[in-house]
Legacy VTK file of the C-alpha trace (Angstrom):
# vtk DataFile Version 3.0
C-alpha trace
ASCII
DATASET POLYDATA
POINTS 283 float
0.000 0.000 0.000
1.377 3.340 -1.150
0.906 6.667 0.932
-1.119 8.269 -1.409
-3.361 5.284 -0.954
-3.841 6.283 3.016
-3.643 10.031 2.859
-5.721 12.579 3.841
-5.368 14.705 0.408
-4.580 18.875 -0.707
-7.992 19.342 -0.930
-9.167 18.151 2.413
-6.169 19.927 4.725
-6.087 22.946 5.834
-2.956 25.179 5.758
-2.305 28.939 5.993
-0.209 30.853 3.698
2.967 33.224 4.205
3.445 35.854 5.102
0.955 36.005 8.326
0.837 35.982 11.825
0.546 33.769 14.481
-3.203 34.610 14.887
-3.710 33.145 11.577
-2.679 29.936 12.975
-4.274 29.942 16.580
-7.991 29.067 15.655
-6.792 26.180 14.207
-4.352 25.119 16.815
-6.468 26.416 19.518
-10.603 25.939 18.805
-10.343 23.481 16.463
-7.631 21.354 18.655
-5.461 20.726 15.685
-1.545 19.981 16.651
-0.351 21.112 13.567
-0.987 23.581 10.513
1.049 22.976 7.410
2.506 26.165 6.349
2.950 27.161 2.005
3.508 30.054 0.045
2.181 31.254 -3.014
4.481 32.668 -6.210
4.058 32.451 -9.583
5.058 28.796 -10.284
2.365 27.763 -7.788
2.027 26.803 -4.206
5.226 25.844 -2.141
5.365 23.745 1.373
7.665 25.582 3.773
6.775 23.451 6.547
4.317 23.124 10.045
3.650 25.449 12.850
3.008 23.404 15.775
1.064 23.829 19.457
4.621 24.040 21.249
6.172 26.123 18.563
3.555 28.719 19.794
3.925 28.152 23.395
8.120 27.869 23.097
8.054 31.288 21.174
5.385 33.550 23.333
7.068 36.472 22.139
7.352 36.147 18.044
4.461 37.237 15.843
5.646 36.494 12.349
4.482 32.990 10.791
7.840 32.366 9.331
10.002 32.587 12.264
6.973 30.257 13.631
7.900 27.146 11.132
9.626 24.299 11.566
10.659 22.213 8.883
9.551 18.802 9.440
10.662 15.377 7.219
8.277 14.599 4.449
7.351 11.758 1.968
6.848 11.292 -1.616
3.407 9.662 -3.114
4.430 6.506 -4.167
6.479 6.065 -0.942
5.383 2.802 0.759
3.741 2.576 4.234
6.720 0.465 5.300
8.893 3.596 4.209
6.783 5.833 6.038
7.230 3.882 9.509
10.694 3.830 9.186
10.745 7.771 8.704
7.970 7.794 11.709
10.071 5.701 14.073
12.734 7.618 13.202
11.839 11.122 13.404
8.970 10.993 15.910
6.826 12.729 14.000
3.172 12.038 14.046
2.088 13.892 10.917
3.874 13.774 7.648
3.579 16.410 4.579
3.063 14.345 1.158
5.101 16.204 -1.213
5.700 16.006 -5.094
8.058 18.332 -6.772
7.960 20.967 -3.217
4.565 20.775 -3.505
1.325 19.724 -0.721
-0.557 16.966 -1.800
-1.652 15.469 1.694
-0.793 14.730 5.124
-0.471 10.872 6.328
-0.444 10.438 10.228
0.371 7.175 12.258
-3.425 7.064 12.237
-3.782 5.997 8.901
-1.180 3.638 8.825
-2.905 1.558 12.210
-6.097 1.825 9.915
-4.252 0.043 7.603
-2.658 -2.849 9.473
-6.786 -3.539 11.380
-7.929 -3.504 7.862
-5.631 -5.838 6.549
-3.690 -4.010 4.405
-0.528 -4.298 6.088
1.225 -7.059 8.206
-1.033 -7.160 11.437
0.009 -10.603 12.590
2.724 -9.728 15.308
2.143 -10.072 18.857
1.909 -7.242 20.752
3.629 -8.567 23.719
6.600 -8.444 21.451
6.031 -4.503 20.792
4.972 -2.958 23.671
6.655 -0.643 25.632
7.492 -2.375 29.450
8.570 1.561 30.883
4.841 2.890 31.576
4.110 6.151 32.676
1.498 6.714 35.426
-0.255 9.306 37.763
-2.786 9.426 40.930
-6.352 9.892 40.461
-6.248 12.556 42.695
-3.182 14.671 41.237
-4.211 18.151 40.189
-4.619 18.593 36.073
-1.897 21.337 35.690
0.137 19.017 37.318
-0.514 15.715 35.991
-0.041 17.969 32.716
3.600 18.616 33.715
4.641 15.206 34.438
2.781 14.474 30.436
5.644 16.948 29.371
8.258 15.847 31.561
7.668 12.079 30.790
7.708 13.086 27.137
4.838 10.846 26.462
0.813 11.820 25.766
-0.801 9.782 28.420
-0.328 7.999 31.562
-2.134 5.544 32.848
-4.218 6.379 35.795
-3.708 4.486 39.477
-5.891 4.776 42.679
-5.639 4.480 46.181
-4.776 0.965 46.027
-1.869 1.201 43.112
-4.557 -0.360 40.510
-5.326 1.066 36.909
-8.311 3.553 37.229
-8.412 4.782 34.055
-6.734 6.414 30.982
-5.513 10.623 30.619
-4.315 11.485 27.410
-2.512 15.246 26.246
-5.921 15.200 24.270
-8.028 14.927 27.491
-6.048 18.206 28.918
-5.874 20.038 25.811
-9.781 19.902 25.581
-10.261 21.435 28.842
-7.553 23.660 28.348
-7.732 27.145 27.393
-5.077 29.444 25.599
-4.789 32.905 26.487
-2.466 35.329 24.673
-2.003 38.660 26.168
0.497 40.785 28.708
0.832 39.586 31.993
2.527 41.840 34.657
3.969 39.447 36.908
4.916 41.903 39.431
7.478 41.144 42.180
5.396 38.520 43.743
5.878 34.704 44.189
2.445 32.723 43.545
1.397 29.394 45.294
4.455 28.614 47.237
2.358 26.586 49.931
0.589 24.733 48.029
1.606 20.887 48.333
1.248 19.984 44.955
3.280 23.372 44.083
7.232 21.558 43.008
8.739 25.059 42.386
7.765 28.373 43.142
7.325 31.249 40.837
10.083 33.528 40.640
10.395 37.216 40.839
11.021 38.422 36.823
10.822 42.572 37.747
7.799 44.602 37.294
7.809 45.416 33.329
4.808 43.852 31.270
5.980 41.199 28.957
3.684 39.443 26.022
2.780 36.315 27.217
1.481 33.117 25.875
-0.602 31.637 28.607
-2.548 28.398 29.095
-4.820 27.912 31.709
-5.863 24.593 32.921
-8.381 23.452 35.521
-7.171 22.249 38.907
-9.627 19.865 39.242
-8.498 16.420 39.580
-7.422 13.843 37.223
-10.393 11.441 38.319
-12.549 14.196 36.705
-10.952 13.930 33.525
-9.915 10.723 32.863
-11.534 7.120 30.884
-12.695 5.071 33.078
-13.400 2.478 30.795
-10.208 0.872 30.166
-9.464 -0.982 26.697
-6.617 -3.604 27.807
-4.998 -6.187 25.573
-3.000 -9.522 26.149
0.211 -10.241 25.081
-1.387 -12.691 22.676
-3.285 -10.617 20.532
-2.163 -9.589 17.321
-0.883 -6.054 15.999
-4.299 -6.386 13.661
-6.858 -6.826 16.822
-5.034 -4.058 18.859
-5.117 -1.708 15.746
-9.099 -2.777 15.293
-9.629 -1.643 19.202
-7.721 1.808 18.389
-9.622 2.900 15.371
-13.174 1.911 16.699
-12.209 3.075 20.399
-10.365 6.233 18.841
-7.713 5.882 20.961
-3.725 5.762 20.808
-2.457 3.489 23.081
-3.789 0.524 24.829
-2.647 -1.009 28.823
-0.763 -4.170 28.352
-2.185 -6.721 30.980
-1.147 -9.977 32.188
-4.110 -11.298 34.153
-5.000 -8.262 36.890
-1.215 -6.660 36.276
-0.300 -3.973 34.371
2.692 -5.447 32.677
3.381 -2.118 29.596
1.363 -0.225 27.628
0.898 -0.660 23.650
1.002 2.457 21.503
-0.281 3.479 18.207
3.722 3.893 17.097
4.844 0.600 18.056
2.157 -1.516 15.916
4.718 0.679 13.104
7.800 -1.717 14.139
5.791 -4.769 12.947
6.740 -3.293 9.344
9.928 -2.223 9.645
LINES 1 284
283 0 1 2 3 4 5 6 7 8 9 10 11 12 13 14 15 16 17 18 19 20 21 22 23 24 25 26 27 28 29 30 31 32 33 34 35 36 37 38 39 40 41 42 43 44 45 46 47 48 49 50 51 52 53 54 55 56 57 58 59 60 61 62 63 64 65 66 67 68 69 70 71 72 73 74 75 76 77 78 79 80 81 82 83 84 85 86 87 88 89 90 91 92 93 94 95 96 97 98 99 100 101 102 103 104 105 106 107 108 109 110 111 112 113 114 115 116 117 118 119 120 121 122 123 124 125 126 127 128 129 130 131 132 133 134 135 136 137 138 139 140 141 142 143 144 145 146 147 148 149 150 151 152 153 154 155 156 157 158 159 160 161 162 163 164 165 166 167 168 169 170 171 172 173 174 175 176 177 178 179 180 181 182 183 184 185 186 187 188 189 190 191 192 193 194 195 196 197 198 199 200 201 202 203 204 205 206 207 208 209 210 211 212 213 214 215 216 217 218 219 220 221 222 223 224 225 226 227 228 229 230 231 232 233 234 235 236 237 238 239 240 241 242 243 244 245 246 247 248 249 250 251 252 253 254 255 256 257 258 259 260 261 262 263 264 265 266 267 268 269 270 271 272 273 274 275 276 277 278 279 280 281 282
């Protein structure tokens, strides 16, 4: 199966032109809860890819405006490249979301999505055990752990999820970066921090604010509830066995919509399969 087989084609992405701004981009990234927006520019030979602007490129750069200091270039694929191609470059890179390109021009995106569809509908090798590709490091947080914080150790564990315990040490559920970013809200404006140091009592608090002076300074703030975890989680696990085949685990993604599945052997939590690592069954 090719990639232009399993892509989401020109016609059905959306993409914002240079030159602009990064409020052309944060409706998109923002409202509509997209993670990425390719970037092109028009000229008189036609449209030309120039790469994404991404969620963290926003948040990592508070303080540029311009769209093209904004992009970062990103590895792409041809067409006629193979899905077996494009998991190598996925594994590789760690990128999510690949531009199709022919000739420096957008013809579609192809995500790790489509490529899972692909294996649960047959169309690529799904017969590999999972035990054999999940990942045994699993990253976990309490039920009761506050959302901005649970959020932190998401970024610090450079992973989108963790798998939710209880009182007890037992799986409680599923959180997922999607799970915060939907409650989360995005504020861009100046914040005058003041001479002040916020929060420093609080327990769940791991470093306090620090004094930055008393000038204004354009900031790129997002605000997330404190509620939590238990009120934001699935409770309704999907687990898997190291028995089943990449095919049935890709089948429970797609129809569960959901990236990564807990690994169990009997009532343990023994790893946690991804939406990546059905890719190494290609490779």
């Amino acid at each position: 199966m090719n990639v232009a087989d399993a892509m989401t084609p020109r016609s059905e992405v959306v993409s914002v032109d240079i030159p602009g701004t990064r409020e052309d981009v944060l409706e998109y990234l923002q409202e509509r809860g997209f993670s990425s927006v390719p970037i092109v520019k028009q000229g008189d030979e036609g449209e030309t890819f120039r790469g994404l602007v991404t969620r963290e490129s926003l948040i990592e750069q508070p303080d540029e405006d311009q769209l093209a200091m904004l992009v970062r270039e990103v590895p792409t694929i041809e067409p006629s490249a193979t899905l077996t191609e494009l998991a190598a470059l996925v594994l590789e890179s760690g990128e999510r979301r690949v531009p199709v390109i022919d000739e420096d021009e957008l013809v579609g995106i192809v995500t790790v999505t489509d490529v899972v569809r692909a294996i649960a509908e047959g169309e690529e090798n799904g017969d590999t055990e999972v035990g054999g590709l999940a990942t045994r490091e699993i990253n976990t947080v309490y039920r009761e752990t506050p959302l901005p914080v649970a959020e932190r150790e998401l970024d610090y564990a450079g992973v989108p999820y963790a798998v939710v315990l209880d009182d007890e040490g037992r799986q409680a559920g599923m959180l997922t970066e999607v799970d915060v970013i939907e409650v989360a809200r995005v504020v861009q404006g100046e914040s005058d921090p003041g001479d002040a140091v916020a929060n420093q009592d609080d327990e769940w608090m791991w470093e306090g604010i620090k004094a930055v002076g008393s000038r204004a300074i354009p900031t790129l703030n997002v605000e997330i509830p404190a509620e939590p975890v238990a009120e934001f989680m699935t409770e309704d696990l999907v687990t898997v066995s190291g028995r089943k085949r990449a095919r049935e685990a890709a089948q429970l993604m797609i129809s569960h919509d959901i990236e990564q599945i807990p690994l169990v052997s009997g009532d343990e939590l023994a790893g946690i399969v991804r939406d990546v690592d059905l890719l190494e069954a290609l490779v």
